[in-house]
N, C-alpha and C positions, 0 to 999 in steps of 0.2 A: 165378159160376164160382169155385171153389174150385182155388187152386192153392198146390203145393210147389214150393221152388226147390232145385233142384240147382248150387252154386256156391260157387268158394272165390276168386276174384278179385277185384279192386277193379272189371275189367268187369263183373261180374256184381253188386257191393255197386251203382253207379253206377245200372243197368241198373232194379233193382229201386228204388233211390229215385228218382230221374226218370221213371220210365214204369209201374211194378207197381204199386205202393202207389199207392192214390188214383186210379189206371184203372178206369172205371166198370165197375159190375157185376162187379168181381176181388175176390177175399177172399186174402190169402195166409195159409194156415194150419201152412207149418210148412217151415224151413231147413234142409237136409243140405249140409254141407260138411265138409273136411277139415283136418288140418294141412298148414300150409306143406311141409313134405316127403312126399311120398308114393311108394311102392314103385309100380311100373310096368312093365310089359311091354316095353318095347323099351329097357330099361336094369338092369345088374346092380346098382345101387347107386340109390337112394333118389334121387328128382329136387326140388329143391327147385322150387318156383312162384316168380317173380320175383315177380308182380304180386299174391300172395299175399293177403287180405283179411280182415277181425277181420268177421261178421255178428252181433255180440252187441247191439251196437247197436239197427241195423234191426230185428233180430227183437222187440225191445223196443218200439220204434213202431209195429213191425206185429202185437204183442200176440200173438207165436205163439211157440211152439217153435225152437230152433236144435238138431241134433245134430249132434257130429263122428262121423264115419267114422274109425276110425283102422285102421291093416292094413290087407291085401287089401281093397277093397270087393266084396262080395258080395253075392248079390240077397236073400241072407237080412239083410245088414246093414241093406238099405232096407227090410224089409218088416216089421220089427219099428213102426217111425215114419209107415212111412203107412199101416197099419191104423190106427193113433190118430188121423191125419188124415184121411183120407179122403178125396182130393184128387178133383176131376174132372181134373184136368192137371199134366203136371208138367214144370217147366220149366227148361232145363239154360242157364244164360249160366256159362261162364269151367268147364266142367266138363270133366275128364280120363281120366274114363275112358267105356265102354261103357254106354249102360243097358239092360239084359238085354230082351227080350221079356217074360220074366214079370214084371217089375219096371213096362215100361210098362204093363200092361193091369191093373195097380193101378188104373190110372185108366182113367173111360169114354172119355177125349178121349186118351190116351196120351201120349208125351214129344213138347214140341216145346221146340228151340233156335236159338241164331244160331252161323251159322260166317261166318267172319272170309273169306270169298269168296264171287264171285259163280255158284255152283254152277249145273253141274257142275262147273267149273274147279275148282280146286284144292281136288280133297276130301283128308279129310286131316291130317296135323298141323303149324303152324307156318305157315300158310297165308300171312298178310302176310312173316315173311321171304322166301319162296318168290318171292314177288311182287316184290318187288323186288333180288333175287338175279338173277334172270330179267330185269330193265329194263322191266317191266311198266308202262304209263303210266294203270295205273288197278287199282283191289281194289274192294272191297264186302263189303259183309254180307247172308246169305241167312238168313231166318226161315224154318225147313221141320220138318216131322215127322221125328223119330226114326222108321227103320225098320230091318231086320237086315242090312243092308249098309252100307258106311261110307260118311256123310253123301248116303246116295241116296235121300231120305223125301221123299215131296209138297211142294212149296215152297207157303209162305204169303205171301209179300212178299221183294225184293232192289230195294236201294239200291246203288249205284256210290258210290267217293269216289276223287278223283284224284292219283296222286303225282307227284308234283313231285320235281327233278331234286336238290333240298335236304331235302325230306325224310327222315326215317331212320322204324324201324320205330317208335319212340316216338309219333312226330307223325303217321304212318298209322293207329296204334293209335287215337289220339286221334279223329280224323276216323272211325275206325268207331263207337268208344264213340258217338259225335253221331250216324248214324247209324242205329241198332241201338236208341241212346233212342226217335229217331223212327218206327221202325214199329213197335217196341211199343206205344207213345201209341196209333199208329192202327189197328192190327192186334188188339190184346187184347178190345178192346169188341167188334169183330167178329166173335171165337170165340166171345166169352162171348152173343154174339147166335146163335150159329149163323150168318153170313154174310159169313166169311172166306173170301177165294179159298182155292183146292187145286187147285197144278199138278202134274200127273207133271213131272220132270226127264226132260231129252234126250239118253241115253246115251251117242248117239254122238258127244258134244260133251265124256265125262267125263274128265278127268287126275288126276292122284294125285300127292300129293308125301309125303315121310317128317316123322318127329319129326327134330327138328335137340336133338344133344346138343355140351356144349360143347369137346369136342376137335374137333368138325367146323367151327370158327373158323376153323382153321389156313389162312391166304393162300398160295398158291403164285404166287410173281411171274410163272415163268415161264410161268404158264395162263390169266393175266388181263391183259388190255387193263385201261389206266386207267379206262376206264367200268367196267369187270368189277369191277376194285378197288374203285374206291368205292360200287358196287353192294352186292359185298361187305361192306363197312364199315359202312354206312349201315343195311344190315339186322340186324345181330347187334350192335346197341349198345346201351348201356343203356334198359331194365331188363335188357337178356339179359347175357350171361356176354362177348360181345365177342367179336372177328375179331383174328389174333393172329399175329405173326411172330416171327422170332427175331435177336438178333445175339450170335451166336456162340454162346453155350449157354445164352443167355439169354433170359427170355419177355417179348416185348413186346406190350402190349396194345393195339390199334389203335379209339379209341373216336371220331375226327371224320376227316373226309379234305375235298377235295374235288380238282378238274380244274383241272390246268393247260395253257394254252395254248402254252407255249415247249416246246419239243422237247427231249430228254437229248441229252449226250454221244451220238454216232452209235456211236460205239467201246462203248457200257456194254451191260452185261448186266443181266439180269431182277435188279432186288432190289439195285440200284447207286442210292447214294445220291446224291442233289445238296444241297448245302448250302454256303452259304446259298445264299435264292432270292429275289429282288428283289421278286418278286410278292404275299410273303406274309410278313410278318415274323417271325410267332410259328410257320410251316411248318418242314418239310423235302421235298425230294421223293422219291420211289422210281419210278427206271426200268418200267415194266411190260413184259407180250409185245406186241409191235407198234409198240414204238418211242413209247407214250405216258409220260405222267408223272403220279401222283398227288401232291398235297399232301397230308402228315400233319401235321394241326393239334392235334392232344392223343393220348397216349400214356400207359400207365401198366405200372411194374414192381414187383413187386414188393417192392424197395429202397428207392425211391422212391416209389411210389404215384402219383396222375396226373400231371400235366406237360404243358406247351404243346411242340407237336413242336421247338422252336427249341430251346426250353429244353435238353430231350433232348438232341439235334447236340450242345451245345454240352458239355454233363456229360461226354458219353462222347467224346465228339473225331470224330465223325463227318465224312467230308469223302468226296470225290469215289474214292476208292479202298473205300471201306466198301459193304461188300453185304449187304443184310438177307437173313435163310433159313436155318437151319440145313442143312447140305447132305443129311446124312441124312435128315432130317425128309422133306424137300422132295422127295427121291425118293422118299418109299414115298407120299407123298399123304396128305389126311388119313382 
């Protein structure tokens, strides 16, 4: 089975040396990826990829071709590379855009990929933050056919991975990469045999979530319960751009958290700090809605650059009258 890989990630670098290469009976014969920045439809200005990956490498082990896409991608831009390849499949891991219809029937077997859920559930963009946005107690990765509606193609294989109440989108990330290795491993041979499963998906089971850009960080205290907050947090931290509040006209970036037991001030308001706090040296806390308290355990500004939340409190004088939130901000939402 002759296949191209569509991909500009390090899940997709990862994906193809653990599971592509050396999968029986797979030949890869040729890479389409982009640069790290790329123009996008649900964004006026160029999205850079966090998790962005060099394929000069691999393509070199794997004795094929690499091409970048640069610009719009267009179905003319791929058909130039897989007329010279001639792929039977072609295979999308860490890829951002659409692959046309005409683009997939370049090949006899057409596009298949893995999205970062356990589909139907969250088709879609950004799928693991969604998931733990939401206090979801479990994601997955779905191997399925490219078809002309978004992520609604025959499933091939779905694995489940569980999040944990300390995990952030990093280490969810991680546990899909594992994963998405392993149904490839067992799933590839089976195409290239003809006797991979092919399920229809259950419509009436589907949800939809958006692309997450990174103004939509912004915390609003007074909307999140402590679990909400660190839900929050824990999802948009690095590699992404970060969950993010203000003191005073200033941008504070909110990169660890976690839950405190001990209750605020009964008197304080959403985005009321406490500090110090017995339970966490290197913290601070913030009031949330509901009368709970998160701990902020690393922070960063741009003045400064990252910092242990203590550290923080202590630079800027934080103390029990300080309330995080720009007030404007916080009423228009982000």
């Amino acid at each position: 089975m002759r296949v191209a890989l569509l991909s500009s990630t390090e899940f997709g670098r990862r994906c193809l040396e653990e599971a592509v290469l050396g999968a029986a009976d797979v030949e890869v014969v040729g890479i389409l990826t982009t640069p790290q920045a790329i123009p996008i439809s649900y964004s006026d200005e160029p999205v850079r990829i966090c998790t962005h990956a060099d394929f000069t490498g691999p393509a070199r082990r794997a004795g094929c071709e690499v091409v970048t896409l640069t610009g719009k991608v267009t179905s003319d831009s791929y058909r130039e590379a897989l007329a010279r390849w001639r792929p039977d499949l072609l295979l999308a891991l860490g890829w951002y855009y659409m692959v046309p219809r005409s683009v997939r029937e370049m090949a006899p077997m057409g596009c298949a990929g893995i999205h970062a859920s356990l589909l139907p559930k969250y088709r879609g963009g950004a799928p693991i933050p969604w998931a733990i946005i939401h206090g979801e107690e479990e994601a997955g990765v779905s191997f399925f056919y490219f078809a002309d509606g978004m992520d609604d193609g025959d499933l091939i294989g779905q694995a489940a991975v569980p999040i944990a109440l300390d995990d952030t989108c990093a280490t969810v990330y991680e546990k899909a990469t594992e994963a998405a290795v392993g149904l490839l491993r067992a799933l590839l041979p089976q195409m290239a045999r003809g006797t991979a499963p092919r399920l229809v998906q259950d419509e009436s089971r589907a949800t939809y979530v958006d692309q997450r850009a990174p103004q939509a960080g912004h915390l609003l205290w007074r909307e999140k319960s402590a679990r909400q907050a660190h839900d929050w947090v824990r999802a948009q931290t690095r590699p992404y751009p970060g969950a993010f509040t203000y003191l005073g006209g200033e941008k504070v970036t909110l990169w660890a958290t976690s839950l405190s037991d001990r209750p605020p001030r009964p008197d304080a308001a959403p985005g009321a700090v406490a500090f110090p706090v017995p339970e966490a040296a290197d913290a601070f806390g913030v009031r949330c809605a509901a009368g709970g308290l998160v701990l902020v355990h690393e922070v960063e500004t741009e003045a400064d650059g990252p910092m242990a939340g203590a550290a923080f409190a202590e630079a800027r004088g934080l103390d029990d009258r300080t309330i995080l939130g720009a007030a404007s901000l916080d009423a228009a939402g982000p």
